[in-house]
N, C-alpha and C positions, 0 to 999 in steps of 0.2 A: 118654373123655368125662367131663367133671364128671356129679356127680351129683344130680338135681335132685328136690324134692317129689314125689311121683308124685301128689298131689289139685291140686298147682297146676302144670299144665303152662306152660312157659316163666320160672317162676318162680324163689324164689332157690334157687343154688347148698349143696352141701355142703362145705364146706371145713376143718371144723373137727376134729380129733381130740381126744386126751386133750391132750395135753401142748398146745394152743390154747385148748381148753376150761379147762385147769385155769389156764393164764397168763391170761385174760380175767376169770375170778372174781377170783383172788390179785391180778392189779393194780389192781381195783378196789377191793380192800378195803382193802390196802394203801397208801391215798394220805395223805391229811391227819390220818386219823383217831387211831391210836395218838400219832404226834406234838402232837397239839393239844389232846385231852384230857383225858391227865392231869392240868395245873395247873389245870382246868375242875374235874375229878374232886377234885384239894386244893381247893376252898373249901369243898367239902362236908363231905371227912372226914381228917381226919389219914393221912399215909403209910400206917403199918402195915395199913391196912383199904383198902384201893386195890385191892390184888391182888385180894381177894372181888369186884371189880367186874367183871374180866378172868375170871374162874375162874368166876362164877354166869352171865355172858355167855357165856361159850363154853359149859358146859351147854347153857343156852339154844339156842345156834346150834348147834349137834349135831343135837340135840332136836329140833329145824325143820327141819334140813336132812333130815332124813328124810322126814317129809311132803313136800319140794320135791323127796326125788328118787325118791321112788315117783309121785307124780302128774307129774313129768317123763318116768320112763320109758315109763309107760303114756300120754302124752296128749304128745309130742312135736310142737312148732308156734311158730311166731313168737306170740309175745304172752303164753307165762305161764301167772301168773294170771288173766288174762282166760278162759283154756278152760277150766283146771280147775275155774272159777267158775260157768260156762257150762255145763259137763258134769255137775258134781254138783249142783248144784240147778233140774239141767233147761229143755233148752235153748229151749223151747218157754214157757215162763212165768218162773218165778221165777229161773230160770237168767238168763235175760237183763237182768234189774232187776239181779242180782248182779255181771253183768258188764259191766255199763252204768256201774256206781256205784264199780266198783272202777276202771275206766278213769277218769272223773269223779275221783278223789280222785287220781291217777295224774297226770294231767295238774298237780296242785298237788307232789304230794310229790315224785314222780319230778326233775321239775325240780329244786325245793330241796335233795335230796340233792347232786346233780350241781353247781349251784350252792355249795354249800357248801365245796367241790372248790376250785373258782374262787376264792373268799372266802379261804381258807386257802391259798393259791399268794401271792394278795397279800399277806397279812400275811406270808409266808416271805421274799416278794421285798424286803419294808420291813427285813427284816434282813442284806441283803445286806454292806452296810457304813454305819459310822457317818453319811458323805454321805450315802449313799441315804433312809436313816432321815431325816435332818436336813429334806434337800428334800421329802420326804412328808410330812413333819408337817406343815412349811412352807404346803403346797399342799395339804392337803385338807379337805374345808369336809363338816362332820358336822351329824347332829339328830336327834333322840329323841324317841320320844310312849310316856308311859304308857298302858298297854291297860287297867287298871283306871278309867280314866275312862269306860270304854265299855259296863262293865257293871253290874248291879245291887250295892248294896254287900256283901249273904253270896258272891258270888263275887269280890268283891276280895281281891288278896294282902294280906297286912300292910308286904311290900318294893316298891317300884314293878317293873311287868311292862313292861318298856321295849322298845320297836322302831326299832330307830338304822337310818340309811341314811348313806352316806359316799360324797361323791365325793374321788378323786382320784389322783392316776398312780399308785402300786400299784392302785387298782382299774380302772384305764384299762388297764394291762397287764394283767391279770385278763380282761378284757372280750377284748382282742385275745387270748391265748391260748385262749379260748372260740371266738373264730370262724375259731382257727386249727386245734381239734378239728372246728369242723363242713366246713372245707376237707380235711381228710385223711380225714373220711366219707365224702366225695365222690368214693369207691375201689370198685374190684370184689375183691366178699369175698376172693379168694385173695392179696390184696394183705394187709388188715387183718390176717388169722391170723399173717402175719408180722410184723406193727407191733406185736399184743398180744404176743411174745413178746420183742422188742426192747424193749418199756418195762418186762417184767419185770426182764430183766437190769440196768434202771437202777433197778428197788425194790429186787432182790436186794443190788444197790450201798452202798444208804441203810441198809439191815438188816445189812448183815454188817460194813461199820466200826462201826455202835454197839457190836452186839454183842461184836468183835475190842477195841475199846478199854476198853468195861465189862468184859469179863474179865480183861485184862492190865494195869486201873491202875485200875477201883474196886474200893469195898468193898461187896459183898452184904447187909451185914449194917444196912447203912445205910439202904438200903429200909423193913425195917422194925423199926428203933429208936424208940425213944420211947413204947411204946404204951402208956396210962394203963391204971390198975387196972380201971376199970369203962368200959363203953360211953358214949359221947360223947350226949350229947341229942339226942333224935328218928332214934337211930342207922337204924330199919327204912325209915323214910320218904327218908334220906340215902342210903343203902345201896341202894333203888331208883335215887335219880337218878343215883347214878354208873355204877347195871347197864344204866341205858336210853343212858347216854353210850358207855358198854362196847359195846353191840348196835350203836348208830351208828355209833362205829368198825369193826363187824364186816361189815355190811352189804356185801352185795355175792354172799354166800357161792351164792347162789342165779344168780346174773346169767346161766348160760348158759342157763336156762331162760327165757329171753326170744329165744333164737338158735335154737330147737329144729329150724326147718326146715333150718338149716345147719350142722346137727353129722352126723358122720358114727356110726353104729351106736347114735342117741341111748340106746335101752333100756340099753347098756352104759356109754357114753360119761358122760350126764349123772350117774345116780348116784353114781359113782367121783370124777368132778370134782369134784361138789357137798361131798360126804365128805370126800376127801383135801385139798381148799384147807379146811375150815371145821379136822379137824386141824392141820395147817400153820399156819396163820395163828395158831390159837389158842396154840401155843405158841411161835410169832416173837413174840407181843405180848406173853405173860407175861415171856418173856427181854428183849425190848425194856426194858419198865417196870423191871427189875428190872436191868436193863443203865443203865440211864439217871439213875435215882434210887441206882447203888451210887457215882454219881460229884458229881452235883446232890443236897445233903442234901435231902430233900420240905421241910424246915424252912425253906427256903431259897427255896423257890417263891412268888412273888408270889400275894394271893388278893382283891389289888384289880381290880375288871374295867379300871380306866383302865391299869393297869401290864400285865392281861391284852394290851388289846391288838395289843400289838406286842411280846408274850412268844415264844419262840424255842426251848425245852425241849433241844432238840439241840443248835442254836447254842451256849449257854449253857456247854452238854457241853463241845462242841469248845473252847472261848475255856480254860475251867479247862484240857483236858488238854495243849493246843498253841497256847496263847496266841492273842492276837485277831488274828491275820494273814491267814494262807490258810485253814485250817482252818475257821472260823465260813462266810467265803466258800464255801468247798466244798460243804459239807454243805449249806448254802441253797440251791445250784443243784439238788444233787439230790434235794432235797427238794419243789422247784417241777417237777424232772421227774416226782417219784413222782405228786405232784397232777394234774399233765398223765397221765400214762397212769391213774390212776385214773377222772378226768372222762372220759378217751377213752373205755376200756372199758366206761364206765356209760352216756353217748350212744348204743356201738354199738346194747348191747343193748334199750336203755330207747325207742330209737325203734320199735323192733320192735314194741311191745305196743299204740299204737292202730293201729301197720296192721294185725297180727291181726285186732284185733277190728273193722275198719270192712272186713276181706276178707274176712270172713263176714259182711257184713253187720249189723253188733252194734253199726257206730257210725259218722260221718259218713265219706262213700261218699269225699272226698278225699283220706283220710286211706290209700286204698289202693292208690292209684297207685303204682308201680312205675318211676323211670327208663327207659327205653327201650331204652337205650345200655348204661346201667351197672348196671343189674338191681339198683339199692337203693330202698329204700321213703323218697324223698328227700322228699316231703311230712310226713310222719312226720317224720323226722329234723330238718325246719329249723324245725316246731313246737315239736318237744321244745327246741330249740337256742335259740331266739327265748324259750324261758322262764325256762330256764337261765342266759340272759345277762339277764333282768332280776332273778332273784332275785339275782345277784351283787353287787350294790350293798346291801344289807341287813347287818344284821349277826347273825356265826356261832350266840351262841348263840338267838336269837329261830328263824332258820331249822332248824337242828336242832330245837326243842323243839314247833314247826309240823309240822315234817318225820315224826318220831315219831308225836305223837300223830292225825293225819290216816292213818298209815298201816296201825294196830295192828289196827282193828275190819274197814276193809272189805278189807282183805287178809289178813295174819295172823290173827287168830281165825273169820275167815267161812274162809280155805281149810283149818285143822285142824277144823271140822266139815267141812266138804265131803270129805273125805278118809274121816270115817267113812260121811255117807250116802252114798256112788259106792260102797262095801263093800258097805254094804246093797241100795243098787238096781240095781246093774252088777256081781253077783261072778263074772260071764264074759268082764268085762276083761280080757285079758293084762295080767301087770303082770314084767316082767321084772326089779323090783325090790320086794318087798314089806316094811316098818316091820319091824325086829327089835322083838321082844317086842311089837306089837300089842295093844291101844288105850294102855298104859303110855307110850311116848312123845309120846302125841299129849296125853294129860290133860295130861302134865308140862306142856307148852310152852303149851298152853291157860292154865295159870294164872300161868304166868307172864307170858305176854303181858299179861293183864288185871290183873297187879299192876301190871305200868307203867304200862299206861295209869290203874288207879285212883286211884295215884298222882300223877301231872302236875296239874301248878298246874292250876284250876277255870276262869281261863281261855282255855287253849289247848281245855280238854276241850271251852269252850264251841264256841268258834269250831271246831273239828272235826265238833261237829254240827251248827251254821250250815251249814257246807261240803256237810255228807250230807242237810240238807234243801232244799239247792238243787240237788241231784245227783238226788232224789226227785223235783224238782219239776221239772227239765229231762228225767226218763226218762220221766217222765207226757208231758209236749207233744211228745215225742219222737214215741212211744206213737200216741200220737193222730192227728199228722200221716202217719205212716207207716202208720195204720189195722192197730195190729197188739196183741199182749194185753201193756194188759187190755181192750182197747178192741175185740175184734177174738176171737173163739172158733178163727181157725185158728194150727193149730202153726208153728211154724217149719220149716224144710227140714231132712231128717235130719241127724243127727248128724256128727260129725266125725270120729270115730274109731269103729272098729267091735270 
């Protein structure tokens, strides 16, 4: 017999081991992101200084993923962050405004990542072939509004902060393969663990020709040639934006902790997962960039956004080493598959986290329903999915730099404190994975989270806290209506985990 929650009877299934676990992280992270960033990464800084983006990010993601898999092993459940949000800053008061607010911000960012996914499929598909390109341009009708008109003028940029939206049949494809992830959701788990390990072998596919061809006909050294004497102007503030482009590409490292009720021996399972894809990954990416730039001089990389894009980095690759025929074709198919199992992977998990939190009670009571038939949390899922396909019409980098900073404060910096108070007022948790060297990993990533964010243009920062004060002001009427604290002296129902 499967094996099921034992706090939610009839509930979902276990199905997931290491080697599922660890292919659901890795093809998430694996999609768009190493491929499309880079020439993002060159407008900022010259080649030689690129790799510092890949190598202070993967620090970073190490760093994190410790905290994500110590409070994974000890607090295993559909939804996350939302528990360990909920558990460390107590569930009964502030715990809940925490995880009210991180769902609230979840429901924006979650989607745009995943989105983003989509976004980047299309622009891969426009590079299919010269026709395809032709008739896309042909057909698709774009538009732009500066966000600087929105704000006071000491938070205007000096460059316009532009928000383009674009129709047209690459993002029309884009849109159909979005509702063709939330058709293959519409699976019983034992199916999916299969799919996530089927879309790995087509990322493993896109990863091992670059790498196979960057070893046997580029030069390494090309990577990083050219490096001037002295440091490039405003190097620390540039050097942030390509480590926060680095971390977007990385994302995902954490994803099975959004699956927790359906991993098998979690306390073991997630940690190992979490670890071994953010290793992995981290060095598939450095070898990528360095695979990819020994054959594309970075000198050579466009750094106009109109020439961005419908830039192609691999494409590009493939056209120099085997000419513009099959090869450019190739690599763009499997390139819009990696995209496709990356978006898969991040839906599966990413719907998971308001039905958590609305199964416990912690957030609208819809959101917890469960299939009948097919034991998925199909409400969840066509929410998360319905947002997903509207942020897809946007453009890439407006939604990543949304994406980032909306996500940094009420998840990342509120769960590495959380991680230290649950030490303090829970140290009769099992935790069957505990932070090597303790509190040291946790400062690190703390500060660097908030270098990113203190970083980011003044106004995305803004609009992130727009966002967190109407997430305030929805947990308030929330609060209210449900006559519960701060409105209301009684606790919440005990705990989740004992």
């Amino acid at each position: 017999m499967p094996e099921t929650h034992t706090d939610s009877p009839g509930g979902l299934q276990r199905h997931f081991g290491l080697l599922q676990a660890t292919a659901l992280n890795v093809t998430q992270i694996v999609g768009a992101g190493i491929f499309i960033t880079i020439p993002l990464m060159r407008k900022e800084l010259p080649g030689p200084y690129l790799i510092l983006g890949w190598v202070l990010g993967a620090a970073l993601m190490l760093l994190d993923g410790m905290v994500w898999a110590e409070l994974g092993a000890a607090m295993p459940g559909s939804g996350g962050s939302y528990i360990y949000l909920l558990e460390s800053y107590g569930r009964s008061k502030l715990g809940r405004a925490m995880a009210f607010l991180f769902i609230w911000q979840f429901l924006i960012s979650g989607p745009l990542e995943l989105g983003s996914g989509l976004i980047a499929m299309g622009t891969f598909a426009g590079s299919l072939t010269p026709d395809v390109k032709k008739f896309n341009d042909d057909h698709t009708v774009s538009a732009s509004y500066d966000l600087n008109n929105l704000v006071p003028e000491f938070l205007r940029e000096s460059d316009p902060v532009s928000v383009g939206v674009s129709f047209g049949p690459t993002r029309i494809f884009a849109l159909a393969m979005g509702l063709l992830i939330i058709f293959l959701l519409y699976r019983r788990i034992t199916a999916l663990g299969k799919l996530t390990v089927t879309f790995w072998l087509g990322v493993l596919g896109v990863i091992a020709w670059v790498l196979i061809d960057g070893a046997a006909h580029g030069d390494a050294t090309r990577a990083f040639a050219g490096a001037s004497a002295g440091l490039p102007e405003h190097f620390p503030r540039k050097l942030s934006v390509i480590v926060a482009l680095a971390m977007y590409s990385y994302l995902g490292y954490y994803n099975v902790c959004y699956i927790g009720d359906e991993v098998r021996d979690p306390g073991r399972t997630i940690p190992r997962a979490i670890l071994l894809s953010a290793v992995l990954v981290a060095a598939l990416f450095i070898g990528l960039h360095i695979a990819m730039l020994s054959v594309v001089p970075w000198q050579e990389i466009p750094t106009e956004q109109q020439q961005l894009d419908d830039y192609s980095l691999p494409a590009e690759m493939m056209t120099r080493l085997h000419g513009d025929r099959w090869a450019p074709t190739l690599i763009t198919l499997l390139l819009v598959w990696s995209c496709f199992g990356s978006a898969f992977a991040g839906m599966l998990g990413y719907a998971r986290i308001p039905y958590g939190a609305a199964k416990q009670g912690h957030f609208y009571a819809a959101l917890a329903r469960i299939h009948p038939r097919l034991r998925i949390p199909h409400v969840a899922l066509l929410l998360i999915g319905a947002l997903t396909l509207f942020w897809s019409f946007f453009d890439l980098a407006s939604v990543i730099n949304v994406m980032i900073v909306t996500r940094i404060v009420e998840q990342f910096l509120a769960q590495i404190v959380g991680v230290t108070v649950l030490r303090r007022t829970r140290p009769d948790l099992p935790r069957p994975y505990r932070i090597w060297l303790y509190p040291l990993p946790c400062l690190l990533a703390f500060v660097g989270w908030l270098t990113l964010y203190l970083t980011s243009a003044p106004i995305y920062i803004a609009l992130g806290l727009l966002t967190l004060a109407a997430g305030v002001m929805a947990f308030l009427l929330w609060s209210r209506l449900t006559r519960r604290w701060p409105f209301s002296p009684e606790p919440a129902p005990g705990r989740l985990v004992s």
